[in-house]
C-alpha positions as CSV (number, residue, x, y, z in Angstrom):
1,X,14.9,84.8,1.2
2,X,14.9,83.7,-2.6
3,X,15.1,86.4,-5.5
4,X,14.6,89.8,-3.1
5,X,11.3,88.7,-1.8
6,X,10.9,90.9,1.4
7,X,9.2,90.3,4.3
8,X,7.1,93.2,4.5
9,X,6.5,96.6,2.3
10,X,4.4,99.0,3.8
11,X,0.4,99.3,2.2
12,X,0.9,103.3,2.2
13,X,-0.6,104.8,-0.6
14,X,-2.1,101.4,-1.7
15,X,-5.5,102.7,-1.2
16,X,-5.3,104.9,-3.9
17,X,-7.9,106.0,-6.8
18,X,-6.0,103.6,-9.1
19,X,-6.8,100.2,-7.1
20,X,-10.6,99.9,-8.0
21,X,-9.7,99.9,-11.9
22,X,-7.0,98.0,-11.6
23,X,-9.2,95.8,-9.7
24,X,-11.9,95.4,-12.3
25,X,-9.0,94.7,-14.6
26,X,-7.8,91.5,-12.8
27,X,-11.2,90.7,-12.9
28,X,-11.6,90.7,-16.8
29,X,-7.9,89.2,-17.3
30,X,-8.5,86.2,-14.6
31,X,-11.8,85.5,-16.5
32,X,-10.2,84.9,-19.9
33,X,-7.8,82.3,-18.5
34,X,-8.8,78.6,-19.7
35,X,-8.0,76.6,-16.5
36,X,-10.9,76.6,-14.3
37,X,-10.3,77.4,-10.8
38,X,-11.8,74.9,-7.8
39,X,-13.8,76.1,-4.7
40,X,-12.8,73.6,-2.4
41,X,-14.2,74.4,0.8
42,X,-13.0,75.6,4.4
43,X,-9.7,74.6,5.1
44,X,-8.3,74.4,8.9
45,X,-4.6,75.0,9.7
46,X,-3.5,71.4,9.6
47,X,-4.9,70.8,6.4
48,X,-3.3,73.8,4.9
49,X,0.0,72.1,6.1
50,X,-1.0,68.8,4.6
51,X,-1.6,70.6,1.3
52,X,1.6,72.4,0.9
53,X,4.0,69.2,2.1
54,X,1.8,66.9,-0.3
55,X,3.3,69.1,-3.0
56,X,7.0,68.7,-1.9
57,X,8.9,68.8,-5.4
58,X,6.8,71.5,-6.4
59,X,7.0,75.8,-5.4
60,X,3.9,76.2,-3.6
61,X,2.6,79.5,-3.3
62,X,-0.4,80.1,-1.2
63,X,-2.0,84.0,-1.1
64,X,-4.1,84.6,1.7
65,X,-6.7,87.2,0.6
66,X,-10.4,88.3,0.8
67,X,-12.8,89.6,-2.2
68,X,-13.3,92.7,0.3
69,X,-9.8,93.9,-0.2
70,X,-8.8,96.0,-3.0
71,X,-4.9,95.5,-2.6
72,X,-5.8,91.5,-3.1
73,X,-8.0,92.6,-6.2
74,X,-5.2,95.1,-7.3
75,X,-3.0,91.8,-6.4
76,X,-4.6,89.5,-8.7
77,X,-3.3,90.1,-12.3
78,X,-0.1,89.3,-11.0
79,X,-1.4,86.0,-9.5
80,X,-2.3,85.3,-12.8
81,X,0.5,86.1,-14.5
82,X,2.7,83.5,-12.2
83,X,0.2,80.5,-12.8
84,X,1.0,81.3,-16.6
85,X,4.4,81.6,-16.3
86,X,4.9,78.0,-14.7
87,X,3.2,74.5,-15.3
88,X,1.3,72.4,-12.7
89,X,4.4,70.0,-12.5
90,X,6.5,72.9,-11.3
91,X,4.1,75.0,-9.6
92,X,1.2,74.3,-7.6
93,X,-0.6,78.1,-6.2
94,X,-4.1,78.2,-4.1
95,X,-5.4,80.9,-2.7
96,X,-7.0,80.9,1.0
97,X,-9.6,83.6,1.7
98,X,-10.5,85.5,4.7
99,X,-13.6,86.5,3.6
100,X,-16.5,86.7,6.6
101,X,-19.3,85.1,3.8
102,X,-18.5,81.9,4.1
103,X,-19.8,81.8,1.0
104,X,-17.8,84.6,-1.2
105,X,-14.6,82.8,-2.3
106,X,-17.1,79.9,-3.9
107,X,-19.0,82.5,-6.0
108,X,-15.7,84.4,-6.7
109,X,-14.3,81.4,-7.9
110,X,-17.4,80.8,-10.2
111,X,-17.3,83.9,-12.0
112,X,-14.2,84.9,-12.4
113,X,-11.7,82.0,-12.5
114,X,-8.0,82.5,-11.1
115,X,-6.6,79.2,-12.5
116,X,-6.1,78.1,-9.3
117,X,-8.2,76.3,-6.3
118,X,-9.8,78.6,-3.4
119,X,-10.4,78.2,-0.2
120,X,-12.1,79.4,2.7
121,X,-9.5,79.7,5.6
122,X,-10.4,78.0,9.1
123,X,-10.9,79.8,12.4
124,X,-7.0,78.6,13.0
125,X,-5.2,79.6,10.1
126,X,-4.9,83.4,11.0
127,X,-3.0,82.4,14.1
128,X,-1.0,79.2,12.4
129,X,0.3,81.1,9.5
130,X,0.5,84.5,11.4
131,X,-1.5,86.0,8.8
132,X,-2.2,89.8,10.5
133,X,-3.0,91.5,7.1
134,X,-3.8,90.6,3.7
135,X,-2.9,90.1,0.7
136,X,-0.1,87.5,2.1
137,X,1.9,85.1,-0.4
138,X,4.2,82.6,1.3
139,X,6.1,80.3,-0.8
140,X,7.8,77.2,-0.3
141,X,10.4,75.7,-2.4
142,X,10.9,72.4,-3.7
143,X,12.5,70.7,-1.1
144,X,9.4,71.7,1.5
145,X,11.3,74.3,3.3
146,X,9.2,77.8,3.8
147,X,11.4,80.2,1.2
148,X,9.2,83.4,1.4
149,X,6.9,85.6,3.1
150,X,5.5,88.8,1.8
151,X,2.2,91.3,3.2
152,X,0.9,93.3,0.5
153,X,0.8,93.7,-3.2
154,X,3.6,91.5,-5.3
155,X,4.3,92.4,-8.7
156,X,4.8,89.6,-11.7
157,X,8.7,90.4,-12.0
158,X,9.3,89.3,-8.3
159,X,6.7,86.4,-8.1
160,X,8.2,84.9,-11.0
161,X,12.1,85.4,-10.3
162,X,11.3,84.1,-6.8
163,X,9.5,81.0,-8.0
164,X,12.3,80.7,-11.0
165,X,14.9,80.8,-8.9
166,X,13.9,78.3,-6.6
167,X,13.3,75.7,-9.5
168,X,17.0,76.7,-10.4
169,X,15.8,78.0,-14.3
170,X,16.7,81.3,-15.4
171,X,13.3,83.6,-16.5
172,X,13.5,86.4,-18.5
């Protein structure tokens, strides 16, 4: 793994008092970025593989979350802190939801704008990506090769030193 990103940290004490404001706060912050973020529909497993090796040159992060879960809202300044921290030719990032409304991640996407495209995960991607729990970021570097694999909340420091390091630039 790239930059200390671990496989797995524990959600104890997650579910604090905490998580709902710091929820509403990624909320606000996400919906003062300028690019607007895509809804792009339901995406099946194969597709999902198509979109991350038609990126190859590119990190690609994709976070596997729901708007029902408060770690993924607690999850999202720092989301939006890694689109800002890299451009479109060196980063692409969508997020694929797990919501059960079919229709959530489209209205999510209308209202409060990540920066980056959603989508509504297939029957097939739990099982093809191994995705258990949410939130779930799994990066890829540059050369296509899977280079990280994380459950639970990420802060900005290790998203962008993981992504940093596999474009090869130093970040502060």
């Amino acid at each position: 793994m790239v930059g200390g990103f671990r496989l797995f940290r524990g959600a104890a004490g997650r579910f604090r008092r905490g998580a709902a404001a710091l929820g509403l706060l990624a909320l606000v912050l996400l919906a003062a970025l300028p690019a607007r973020a895509q809804f792009l529909g339901v995406l099946d497993a194969e597709a999902l593989r198509e979109v991350v090796a038609a990126r190859r040159g590119k990190v690609v992060v994709v976070n596997f979350w729901a708007t029902w879960c408060a770690p993924c809202m607690e999850e999202l300044p720092e989301m939006a802190a890694l689109r800002a921290a890299f451009g479109p030719q060196e980063l692409f990032m969508a997020g694929v939801s797990l919501d059960f409304d079919p229709e959530a991640p489209a209205r999510f996407a209308l209202r409060y704008n990540p920066g980056y495209p959603l989508y509504l995960a297939g029957d097939d991607i739990p099982r093809a990506f191994g995705v258990g729990a949410i939130p779930r970021t799994m990066i890829w570097g540059p050369d296509g090769k899977k280079a990280g694999d994380h459950v639970g909340v990420l802060d900005r420091r290790m998203l962008i030193g993981t992504v940093g390091g596999l474009l090869g630039r130093p970040v502060p």
